[in-house]
VOVO-371066 format. One record per residue (C-alpha): chain; y, z, x. Coordinates in Angstrom, 1 decimal. Layout:
REM VOVO-371066
   mol    north       up     east
     A        Y        Z        X
...
END
This chain:
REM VOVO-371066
   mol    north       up     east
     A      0.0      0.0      0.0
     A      3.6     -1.0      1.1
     A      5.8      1.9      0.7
     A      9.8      1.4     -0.2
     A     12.3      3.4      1.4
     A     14.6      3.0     -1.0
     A     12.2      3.5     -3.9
     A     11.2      7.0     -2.3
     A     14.5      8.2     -1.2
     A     15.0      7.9     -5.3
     A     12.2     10.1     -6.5
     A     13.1     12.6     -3.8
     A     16.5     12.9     -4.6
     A     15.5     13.1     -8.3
     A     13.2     16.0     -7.2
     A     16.1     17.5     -5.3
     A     18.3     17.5     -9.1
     A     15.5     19.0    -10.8
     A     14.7     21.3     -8.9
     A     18.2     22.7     -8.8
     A     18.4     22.8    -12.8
     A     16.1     26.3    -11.9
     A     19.7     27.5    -11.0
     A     21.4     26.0    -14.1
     A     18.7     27.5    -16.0
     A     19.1     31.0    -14.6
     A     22.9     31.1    -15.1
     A     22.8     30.0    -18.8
     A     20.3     32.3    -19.5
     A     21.5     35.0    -17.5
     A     25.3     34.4    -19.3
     A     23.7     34.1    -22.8
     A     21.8     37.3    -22.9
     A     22.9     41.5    -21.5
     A     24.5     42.2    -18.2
     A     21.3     45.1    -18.3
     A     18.6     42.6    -17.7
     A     20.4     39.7    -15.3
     A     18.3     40.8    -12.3
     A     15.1     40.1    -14.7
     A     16.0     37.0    -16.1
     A     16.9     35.8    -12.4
     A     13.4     37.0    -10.9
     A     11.5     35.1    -14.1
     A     13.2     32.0    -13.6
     A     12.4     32.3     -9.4
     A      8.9     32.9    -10.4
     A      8.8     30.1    -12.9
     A      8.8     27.5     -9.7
     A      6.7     29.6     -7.4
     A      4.4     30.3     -9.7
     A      4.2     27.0    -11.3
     A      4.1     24.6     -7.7
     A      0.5     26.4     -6.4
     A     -0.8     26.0     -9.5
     A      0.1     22.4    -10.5
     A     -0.6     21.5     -6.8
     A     -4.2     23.1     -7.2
     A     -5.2     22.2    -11.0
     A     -2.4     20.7    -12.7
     A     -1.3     17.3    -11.2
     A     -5.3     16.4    -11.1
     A     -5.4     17.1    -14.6
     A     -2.0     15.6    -15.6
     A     -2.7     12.1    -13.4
     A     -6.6     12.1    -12.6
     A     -8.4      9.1    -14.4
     A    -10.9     11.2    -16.3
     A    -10.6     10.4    -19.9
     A     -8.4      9.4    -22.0
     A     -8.1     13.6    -23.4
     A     -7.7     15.1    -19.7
     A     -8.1     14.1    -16.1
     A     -9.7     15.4    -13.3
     A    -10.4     18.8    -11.5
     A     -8.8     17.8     -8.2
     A     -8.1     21.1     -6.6
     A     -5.3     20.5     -3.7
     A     -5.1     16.5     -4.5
     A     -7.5     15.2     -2.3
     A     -8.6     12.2     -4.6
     A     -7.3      8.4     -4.8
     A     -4.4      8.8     -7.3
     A     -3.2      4.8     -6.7
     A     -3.6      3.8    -10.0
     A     -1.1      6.6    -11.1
     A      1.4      6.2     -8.3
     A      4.7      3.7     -8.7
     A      5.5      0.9     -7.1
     A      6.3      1.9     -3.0
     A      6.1      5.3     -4.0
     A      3.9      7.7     -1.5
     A      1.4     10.1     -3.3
     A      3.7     13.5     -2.1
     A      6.5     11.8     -3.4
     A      5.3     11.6     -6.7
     A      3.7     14.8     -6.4
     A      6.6     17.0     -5.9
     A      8.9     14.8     -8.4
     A      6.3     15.8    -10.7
     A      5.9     19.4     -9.8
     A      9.6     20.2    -10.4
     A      9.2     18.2    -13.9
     A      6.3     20.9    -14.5
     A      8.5     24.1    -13.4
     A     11.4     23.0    -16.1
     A      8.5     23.1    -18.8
     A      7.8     26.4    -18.2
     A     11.0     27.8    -17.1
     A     12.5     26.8    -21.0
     A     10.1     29.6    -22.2
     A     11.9     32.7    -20.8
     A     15.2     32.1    -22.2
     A     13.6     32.4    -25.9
     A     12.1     35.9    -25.0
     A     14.1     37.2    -22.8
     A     15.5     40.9    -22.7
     A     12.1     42.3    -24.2
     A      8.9     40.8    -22.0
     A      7.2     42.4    -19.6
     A      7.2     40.4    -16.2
     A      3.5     40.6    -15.8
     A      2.7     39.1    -18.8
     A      5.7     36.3    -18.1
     A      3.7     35.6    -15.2
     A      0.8     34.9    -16.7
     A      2.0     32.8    -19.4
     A      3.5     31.1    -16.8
     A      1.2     30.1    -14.9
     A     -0.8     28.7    -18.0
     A      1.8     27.0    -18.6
     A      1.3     24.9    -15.0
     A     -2.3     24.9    -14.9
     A     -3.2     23.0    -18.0
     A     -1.1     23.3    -21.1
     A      1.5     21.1    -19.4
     A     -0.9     19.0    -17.6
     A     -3.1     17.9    -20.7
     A     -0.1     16.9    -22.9
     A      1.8     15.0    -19.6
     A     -2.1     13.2    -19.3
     A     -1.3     12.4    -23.2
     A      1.8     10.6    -22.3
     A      2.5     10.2    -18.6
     A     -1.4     10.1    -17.4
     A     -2.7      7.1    -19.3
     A     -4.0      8.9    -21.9
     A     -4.7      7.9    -25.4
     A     -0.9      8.3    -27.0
     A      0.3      5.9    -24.0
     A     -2.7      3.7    -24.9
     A     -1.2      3.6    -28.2
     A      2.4      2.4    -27.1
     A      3.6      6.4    -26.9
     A      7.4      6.1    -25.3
     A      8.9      9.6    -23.8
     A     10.5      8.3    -20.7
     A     11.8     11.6    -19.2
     A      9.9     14.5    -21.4
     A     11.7     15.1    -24.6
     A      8.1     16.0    -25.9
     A      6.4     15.5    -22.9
     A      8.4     18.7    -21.2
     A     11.0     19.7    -23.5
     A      9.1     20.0    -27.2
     A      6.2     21.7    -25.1
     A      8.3     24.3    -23.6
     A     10.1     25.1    -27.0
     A      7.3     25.1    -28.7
     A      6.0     27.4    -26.1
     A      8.9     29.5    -26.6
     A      9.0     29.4    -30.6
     A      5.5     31.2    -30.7
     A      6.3     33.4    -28.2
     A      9.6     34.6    -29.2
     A      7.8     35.2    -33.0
     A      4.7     37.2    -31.8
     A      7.6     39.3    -29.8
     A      9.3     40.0    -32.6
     A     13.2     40.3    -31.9
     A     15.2     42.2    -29.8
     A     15.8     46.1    -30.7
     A     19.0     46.1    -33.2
     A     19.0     42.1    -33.8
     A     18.5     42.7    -37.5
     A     19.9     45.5    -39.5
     A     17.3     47.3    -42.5
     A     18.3     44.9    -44.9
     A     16.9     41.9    -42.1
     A     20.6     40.6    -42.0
     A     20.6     39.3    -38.1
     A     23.3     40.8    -35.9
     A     25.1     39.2    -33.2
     A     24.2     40.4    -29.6
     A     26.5     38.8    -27.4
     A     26.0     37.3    -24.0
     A     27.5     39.3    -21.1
     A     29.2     36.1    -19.1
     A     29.9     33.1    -21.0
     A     31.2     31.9    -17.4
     A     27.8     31.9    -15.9
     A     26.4     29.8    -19.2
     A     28.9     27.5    -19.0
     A     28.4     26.9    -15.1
     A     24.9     26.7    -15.9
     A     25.3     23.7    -18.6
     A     27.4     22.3    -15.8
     A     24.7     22.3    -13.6
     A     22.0     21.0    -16.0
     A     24.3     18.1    -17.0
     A     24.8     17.2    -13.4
     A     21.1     17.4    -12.6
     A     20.0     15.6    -15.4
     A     21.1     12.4    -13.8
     A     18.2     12.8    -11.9
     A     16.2     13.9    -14.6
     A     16.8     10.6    -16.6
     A     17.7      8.6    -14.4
     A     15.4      9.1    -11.3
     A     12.5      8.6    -14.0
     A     13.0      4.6    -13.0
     A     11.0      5.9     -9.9
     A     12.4      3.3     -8.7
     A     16.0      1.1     -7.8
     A     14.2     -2.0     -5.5
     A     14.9     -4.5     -8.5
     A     17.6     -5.7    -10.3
     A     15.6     -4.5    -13.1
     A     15.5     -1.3    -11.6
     A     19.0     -1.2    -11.5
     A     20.1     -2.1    -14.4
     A     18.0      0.4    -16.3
     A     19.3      3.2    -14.0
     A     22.7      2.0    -15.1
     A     22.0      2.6    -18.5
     A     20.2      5.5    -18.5
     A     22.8      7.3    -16.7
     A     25.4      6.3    -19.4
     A     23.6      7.0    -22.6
     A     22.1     10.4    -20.9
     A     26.5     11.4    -20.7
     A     27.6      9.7    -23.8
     A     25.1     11.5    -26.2
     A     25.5     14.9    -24.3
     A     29.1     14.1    -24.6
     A     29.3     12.9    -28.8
     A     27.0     16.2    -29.4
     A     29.3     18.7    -28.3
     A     32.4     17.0    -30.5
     A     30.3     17.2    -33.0
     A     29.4     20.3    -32.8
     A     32.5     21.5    -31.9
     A     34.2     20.1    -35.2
     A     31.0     21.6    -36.9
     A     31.0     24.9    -36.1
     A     35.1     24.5    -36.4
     A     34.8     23.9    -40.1
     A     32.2     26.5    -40.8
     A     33.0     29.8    -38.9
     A     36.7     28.8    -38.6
     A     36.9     28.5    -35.3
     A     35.3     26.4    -32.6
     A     32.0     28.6    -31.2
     A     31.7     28.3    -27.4
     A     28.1     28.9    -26.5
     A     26.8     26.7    -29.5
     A     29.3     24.0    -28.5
     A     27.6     24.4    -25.0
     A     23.8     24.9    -26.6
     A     25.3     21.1    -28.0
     A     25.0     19.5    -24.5
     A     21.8     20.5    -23.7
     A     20.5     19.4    -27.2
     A     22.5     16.2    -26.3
     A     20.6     16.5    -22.6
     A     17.4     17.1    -23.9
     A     17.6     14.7    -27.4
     A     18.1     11.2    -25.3
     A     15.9     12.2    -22.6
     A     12.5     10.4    -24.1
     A     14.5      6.6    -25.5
     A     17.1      6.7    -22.7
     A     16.0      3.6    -21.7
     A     14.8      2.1    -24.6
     A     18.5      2.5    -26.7
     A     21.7      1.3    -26.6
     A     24.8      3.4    -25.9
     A     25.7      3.1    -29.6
     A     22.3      4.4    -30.8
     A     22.7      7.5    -27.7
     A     26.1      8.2    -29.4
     A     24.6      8.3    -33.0
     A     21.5     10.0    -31.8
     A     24.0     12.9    -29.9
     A     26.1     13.3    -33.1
     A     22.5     14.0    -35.0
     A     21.7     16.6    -32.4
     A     25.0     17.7    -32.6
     A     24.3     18.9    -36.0
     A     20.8     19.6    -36.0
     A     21.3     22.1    -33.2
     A     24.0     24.2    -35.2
     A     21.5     24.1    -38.6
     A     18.8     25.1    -36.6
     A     19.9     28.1    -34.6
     A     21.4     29.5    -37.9
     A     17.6     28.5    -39.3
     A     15.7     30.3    -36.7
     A     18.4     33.3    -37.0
     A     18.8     34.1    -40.4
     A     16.0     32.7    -42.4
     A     12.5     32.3    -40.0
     A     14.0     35.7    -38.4
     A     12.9     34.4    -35.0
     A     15.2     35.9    -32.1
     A     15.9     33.2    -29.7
     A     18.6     34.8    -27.6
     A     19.5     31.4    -25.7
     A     18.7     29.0    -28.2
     A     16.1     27.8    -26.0
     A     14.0     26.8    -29.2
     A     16.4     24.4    -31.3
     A     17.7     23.0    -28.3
     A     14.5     22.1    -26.4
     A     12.1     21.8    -29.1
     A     13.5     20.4    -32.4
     A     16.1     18.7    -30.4
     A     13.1     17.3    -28.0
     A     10.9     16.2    -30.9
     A     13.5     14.4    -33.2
     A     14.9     12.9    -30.5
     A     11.5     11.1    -29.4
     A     10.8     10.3    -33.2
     A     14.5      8.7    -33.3
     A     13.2      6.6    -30.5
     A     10.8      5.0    -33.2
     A     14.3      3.9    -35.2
     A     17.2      2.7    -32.5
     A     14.9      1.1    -29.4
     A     16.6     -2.2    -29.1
     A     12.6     -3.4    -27.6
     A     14.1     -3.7    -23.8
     A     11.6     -1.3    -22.4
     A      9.5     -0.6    -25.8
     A      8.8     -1.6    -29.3
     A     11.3     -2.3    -31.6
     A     12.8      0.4    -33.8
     A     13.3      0.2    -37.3
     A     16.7     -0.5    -37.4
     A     16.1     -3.4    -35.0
     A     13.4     -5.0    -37.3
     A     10.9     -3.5    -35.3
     A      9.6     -2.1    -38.7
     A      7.2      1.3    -39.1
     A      4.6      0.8    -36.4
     A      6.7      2.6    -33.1
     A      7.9      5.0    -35.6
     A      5.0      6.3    -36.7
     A      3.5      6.2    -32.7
     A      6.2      8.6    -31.9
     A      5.6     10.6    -35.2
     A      2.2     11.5    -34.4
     A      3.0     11.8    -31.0
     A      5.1     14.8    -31.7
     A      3.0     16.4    -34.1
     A     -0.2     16.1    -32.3
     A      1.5     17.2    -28.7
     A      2.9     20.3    -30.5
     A      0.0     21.0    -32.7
     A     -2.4     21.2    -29.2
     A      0.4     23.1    -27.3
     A      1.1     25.9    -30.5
     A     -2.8     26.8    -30.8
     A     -3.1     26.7    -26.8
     A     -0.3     29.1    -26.5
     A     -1.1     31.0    -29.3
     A     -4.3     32.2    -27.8
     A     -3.1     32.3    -24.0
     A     -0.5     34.8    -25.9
     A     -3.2     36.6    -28.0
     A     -4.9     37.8    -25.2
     A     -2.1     38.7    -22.9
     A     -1.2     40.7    -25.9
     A     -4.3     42.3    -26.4
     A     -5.0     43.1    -22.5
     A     -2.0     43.6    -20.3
     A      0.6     44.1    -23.5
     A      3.4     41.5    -23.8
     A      6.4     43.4    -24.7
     A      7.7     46.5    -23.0
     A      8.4     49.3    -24.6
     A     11.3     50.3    -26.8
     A     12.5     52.6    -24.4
     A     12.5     50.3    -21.9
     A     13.9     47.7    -23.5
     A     17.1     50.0    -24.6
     A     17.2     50.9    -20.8
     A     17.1     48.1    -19.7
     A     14.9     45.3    -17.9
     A     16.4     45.3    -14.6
     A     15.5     48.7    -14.4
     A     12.6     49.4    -15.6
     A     10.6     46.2    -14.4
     A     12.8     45.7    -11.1
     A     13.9     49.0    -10.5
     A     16.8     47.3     -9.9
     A     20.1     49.5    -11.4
     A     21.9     46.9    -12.0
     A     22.7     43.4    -11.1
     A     26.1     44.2    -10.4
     A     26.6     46.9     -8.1
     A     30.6     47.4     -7.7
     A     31.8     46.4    -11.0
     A     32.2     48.9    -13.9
     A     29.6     47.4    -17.2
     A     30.5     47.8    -20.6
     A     27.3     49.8    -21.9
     A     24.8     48.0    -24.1
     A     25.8     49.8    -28.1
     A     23.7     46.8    -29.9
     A     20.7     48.7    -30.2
     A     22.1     51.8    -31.9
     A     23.7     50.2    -34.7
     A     22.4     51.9    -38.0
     A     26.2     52.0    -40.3
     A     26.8     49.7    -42.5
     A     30.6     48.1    -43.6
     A     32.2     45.7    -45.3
     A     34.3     43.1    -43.9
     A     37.2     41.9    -46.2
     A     40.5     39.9    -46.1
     A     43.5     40.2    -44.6
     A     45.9     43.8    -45.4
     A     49.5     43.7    -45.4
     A     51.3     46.1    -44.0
     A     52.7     47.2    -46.5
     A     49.7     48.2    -48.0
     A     48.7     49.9    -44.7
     A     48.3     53.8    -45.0
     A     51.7     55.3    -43.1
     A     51.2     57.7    -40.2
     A     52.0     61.1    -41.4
     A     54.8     62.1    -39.6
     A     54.4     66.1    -38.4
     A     57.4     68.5    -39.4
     A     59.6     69.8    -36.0
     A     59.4     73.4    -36.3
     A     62.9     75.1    -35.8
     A     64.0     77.3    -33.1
     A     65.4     77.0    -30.0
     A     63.1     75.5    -27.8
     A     62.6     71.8    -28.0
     A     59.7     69.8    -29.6
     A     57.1     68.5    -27.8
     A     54.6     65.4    -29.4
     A     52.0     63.7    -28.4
     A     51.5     60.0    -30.3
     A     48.1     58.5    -29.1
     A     47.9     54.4    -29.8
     A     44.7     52.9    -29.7
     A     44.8     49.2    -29.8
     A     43.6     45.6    -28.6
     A     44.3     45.1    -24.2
     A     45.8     41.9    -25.1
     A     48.4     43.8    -26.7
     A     48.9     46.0    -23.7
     A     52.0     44.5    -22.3
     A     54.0     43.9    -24.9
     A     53.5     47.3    -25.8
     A     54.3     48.9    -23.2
     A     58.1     46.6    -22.7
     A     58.2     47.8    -26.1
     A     58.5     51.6    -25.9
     A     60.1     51.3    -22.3
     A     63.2     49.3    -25.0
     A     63.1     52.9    -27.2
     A     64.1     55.1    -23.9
     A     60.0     56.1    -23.4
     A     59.5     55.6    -19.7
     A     56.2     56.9    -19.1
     A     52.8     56.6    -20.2
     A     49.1     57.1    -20.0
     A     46.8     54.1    -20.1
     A     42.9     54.2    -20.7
     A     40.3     52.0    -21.1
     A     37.8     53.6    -23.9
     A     35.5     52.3    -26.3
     A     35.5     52.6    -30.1
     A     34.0     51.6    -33.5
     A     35.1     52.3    -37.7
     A     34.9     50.7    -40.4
     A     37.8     48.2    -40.7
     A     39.6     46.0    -42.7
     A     40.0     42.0    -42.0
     A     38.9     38.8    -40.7
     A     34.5     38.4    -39.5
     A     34.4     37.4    -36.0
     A     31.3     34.9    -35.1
     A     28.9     34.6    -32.2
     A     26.4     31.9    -32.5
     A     27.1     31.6    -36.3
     A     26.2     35.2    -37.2
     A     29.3     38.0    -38.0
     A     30.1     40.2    -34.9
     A     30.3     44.1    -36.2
     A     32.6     45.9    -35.0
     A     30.7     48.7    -32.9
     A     32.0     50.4    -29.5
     A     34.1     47.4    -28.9
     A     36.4     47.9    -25.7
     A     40.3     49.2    -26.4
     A     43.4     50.5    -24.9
     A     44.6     54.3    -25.3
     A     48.3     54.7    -24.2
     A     49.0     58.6    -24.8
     A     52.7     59.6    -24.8
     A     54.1     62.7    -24.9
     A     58.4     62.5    -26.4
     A     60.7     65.4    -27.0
     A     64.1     63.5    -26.7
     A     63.0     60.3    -28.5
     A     61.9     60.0    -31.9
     A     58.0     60.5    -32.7
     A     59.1     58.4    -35.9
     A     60.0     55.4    -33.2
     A     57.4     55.4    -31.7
     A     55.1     54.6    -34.9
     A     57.2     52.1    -36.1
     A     58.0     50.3    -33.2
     A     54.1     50.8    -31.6
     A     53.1     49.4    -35.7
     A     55.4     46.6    -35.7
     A     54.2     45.5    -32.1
     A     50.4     46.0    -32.7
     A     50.3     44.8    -36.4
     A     48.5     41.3    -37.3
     A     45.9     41.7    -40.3
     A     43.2     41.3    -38.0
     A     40.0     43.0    -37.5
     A     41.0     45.8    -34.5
     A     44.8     46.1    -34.9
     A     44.4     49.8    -34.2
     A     45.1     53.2    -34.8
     A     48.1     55.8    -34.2
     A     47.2     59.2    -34.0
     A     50.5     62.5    -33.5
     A     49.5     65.8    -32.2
     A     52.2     68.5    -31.3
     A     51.9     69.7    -27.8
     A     52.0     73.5    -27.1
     A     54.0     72.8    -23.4
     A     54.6     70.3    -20.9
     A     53.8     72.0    -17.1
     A     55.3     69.7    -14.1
     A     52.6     70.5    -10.8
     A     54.8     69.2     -8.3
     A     58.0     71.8     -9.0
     A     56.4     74.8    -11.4
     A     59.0     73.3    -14.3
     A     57.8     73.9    -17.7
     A     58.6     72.6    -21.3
     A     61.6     69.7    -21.5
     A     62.3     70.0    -17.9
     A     59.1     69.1    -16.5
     A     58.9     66.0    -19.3
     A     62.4     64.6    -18.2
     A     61.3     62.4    -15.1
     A     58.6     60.6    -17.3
     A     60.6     60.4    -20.7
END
């Protein structure tokens, strides 16, 4: 066999992409989940590749590629055997062994994000490594090993189904024989938003996976020696953008026009879905069709996180499920109705008629049918040996802790705690209040005598209101005050907040407390002015609460009472 530099040098460098979507993996599943269990979701996604290369290099890529049957390859332990038939044109058999190892590790790395925060690492690696050995490998000999559903005129160019659907499917069963997270539903099963601790690392981390899925898509050519060759690339790289692109304005309008404002992670889960949508008729569609297709997953995506939230009760903390495995399965049945017949069949709506169509369709159901009852036992018995959740004290506590020993992921910086879990209250969330329907500070009577009142007025308000607070009593004559960072929850008045499609309550959220202490100036200024700065109708406006003060003791001199409070009034 000839081998082509240039042809190599293209599945490598595609190796090279995918391999670093581990680290785009890690930051968006990291960002979308508790600051508590970073160090844990960082080690499973390590583990995910170094698990997963021994074992596909021992069992899996013999399986996957070995011309056994048309159902499953060959036991080829280490790749020893003739694999010619299987390799691309100019392609070397390591080349296409480690382009299809890293294809592997992103199958199984989609699975942690769905059950994260709750899994014991043992029983992660386990599944994992299933995962590589042969529920991956079968499937891949399905599609990618000339197995029957390529016999049949199958078309999943990069893995929507291939890796995507199998690793959200994967992580659907998972995720429901978990059950959720500890405080994700209240007692009534209404789900409760659990915020992710760094929307900066998600975002970087969809970065990353858009970048690297260039050579996801595109290096799939396995090779650029033809004009061909080229030209596809060319293509491929352009719908892979243009549907991730469409999706997330799509999404972004969508999730505009139903929580009232645009939601950032789903708007973000809306590029993968894009990512992962186009990946199987990339080359088979034009950019038209990838724009309609992105706007469909643009949607979908939205419908089926809220789906998997509030009605299946299935807690998917990343989204991993919609986005990788409904968006992974329509978009290889889609295939079936916009190929323009350059690499495949023709579509339905290219007069193709029915037959792709229904290829694809049974493709997808059978691929996820073999991969849910697979999983489903691998799980099973993890659960019934080793245990595959940890326990709830643990799980309050903390991953990182308790499965690392790891105290926290970052040492140095101050952490909000985790309150999620203790929620038990109930409230009600209504509109807006005026304020002049507001209930007025009580104002507390001056005693009389001779020596001079002392008050304390305590604010408790939003940081972003901070500043203009603070210019605004230094403008009454108050030139001192004492700022603290606390947390704090009620039951309050106003507008829902959203996260993911699902209300945020209200509980130990992070606030300001300024204390002041006047004599001189008007306690009655102080409300007024502090309610008129603070004020907007909206959920966390505050709270003003007036204590009297018995004295006022300055360290420095020994002064007492309005002597000692004149060099900070």
């Amino acid at each position: 066999m000839t081998f082509s530099s240039v042809n190599t040098i293209w599945v490598l460098l595609g190796a090279a992409l995918v391999f670093f979507m581990q680290a785009g993996f890690s930051l968006c599943e990291a960002g979308f989940t508790r600051a508590k269990n970073t160090g844990n979701i960082l080690m499973k996604n390590l583990m995910d590749f170094c698990i997963g290369t021994p074992c596909y290099w021992l069992f899996g890529f013999g399986i996957m590629f070995g011309a056994g049957s048309s159902m499953i390859g060959w036991l080829d332990p280490g790749i020893l055997k003739d694999y010619s038939h299987a390799l691309p044109s100019g392609v070397p058999l390591w080349a296409f062994a480690i382009f299809q190892t890293v294809f592997c590790a992103t199958s199984a790395t989609i699975v942690s994000g769905s059950m994260a925060e709750r899994t014991k690492f043992s029983a992660y690696c386990i599944y994992s490594a299933a995962i590589s050995l042969f529920i991956y490998p079968i499937s891949g000999h399905w599609i990618w090993g000339g197995g029957w559903l390529s016999q049949l005129g199958f078309h999943d160019f990069a893995g929507s189904t291939a890796v995507h659907m199998v690793g959200g499917v994967c992580a659907c069963i998972g995720a429901w024989m978990l059950g959720p997270r500890i405080g994700k539903y209240d007692k009534d099963r209404k789900p409760r938003a659990i915020l992710g601790h760094n929307i900066t690392f998600a975002a970087l981390g969809v970065f990353i996976l858009w970048f690297c899925w260039f050579g996801f898509n595109g290096a799939s050519t396995v090779a650029m020696d033809s004009d061909e060759a080229v030209t596809s690339a060319g293509l491929i790289f352009f719908n892979t953008n243009l549907a991730a692109a469409v999706a997330c304005c799509v999404t972004l309008i969508l999730t505009w026009i139903r929580y009232g404002k645009p939601d950032v992670s789903m708007t973000y889960n809306a590029a993968l879905a894009g990512l992962v949508g186009i990946t199987a008729g990339c080359d088979a569609v034009s950019p038209l069709g990838a724009a309609i297709m992105g706007a469909v997953f643009g949607i979908v995506v939205v419908f089926s996180v809220e789906f998997f939230d509030k009605v299946a009760k299935i807690d998917d903390p990343v989204g991993a499920v919609s986005v990788h495995g409904v968006c992974g399965s329509l978009g290889t049945i889609l295939t079936g109705f916009f190929a323009t017949g350059v690499s495949t069949e023709k579509g339905v709506f290219y007069g193709g008629g029915f037959h792709f169509l229904g290829v694809q369709t049974l493709g997808v159901l059978c691929v996820a049918a073999y991969v849910a009852v697979i999983i489903t036992v691998v799980f099973f018995i993890i659960k019934k040996t080793i245990g595959l959740r940890v326990s709830a004290e643990e799980e309050i506590t903390g991953l990182d802790v308790t499965e690392h020993g790891l105290l926290t992921a970052y040492a140095g910086f101050a952490m909000l705690p985790d309150t999620t879990t203790a929620l038990d209250a109930e409230y009600e969330v209504l509109g807006d209040v005026p304020v002049s329907d507001a209930v007025p500070v009580r104002k507390v009577t001056i005693h009389d005598g001779v020596e001079p009142k002392f008050t304390k007025i305590e604010i408790i308000c939003k940081e972003s209101r901070l500043e203009s607070l603070k210019n605004a009593m230094i403008g009454i004559g108050i030139t001192g005050m004492t700022v603290s960072h606390v947390l704090g929850c009620g039951i309050q008045k106003g507008k829902p907040e959203y996260y993911r499609g699902v209300p945020v309550e209200p509980t130990l959220l992070p606030k300001v407390q300024v204390d002041i202490v006047v004599s001189k100036v008007p306690v009655r200024a102080v409300i007024e002015t502090a309610k008129k700065v603070l004020y907007s109708g909206h959920i966390g406006d505050g709270k003003i609460f007036v204590y009297d003060v018995e004295n006022v003791v300055k360290v420095r001199t020994g002064e007492e009472g309005y002597d000692a409070l004149q060099d900070v009034e």
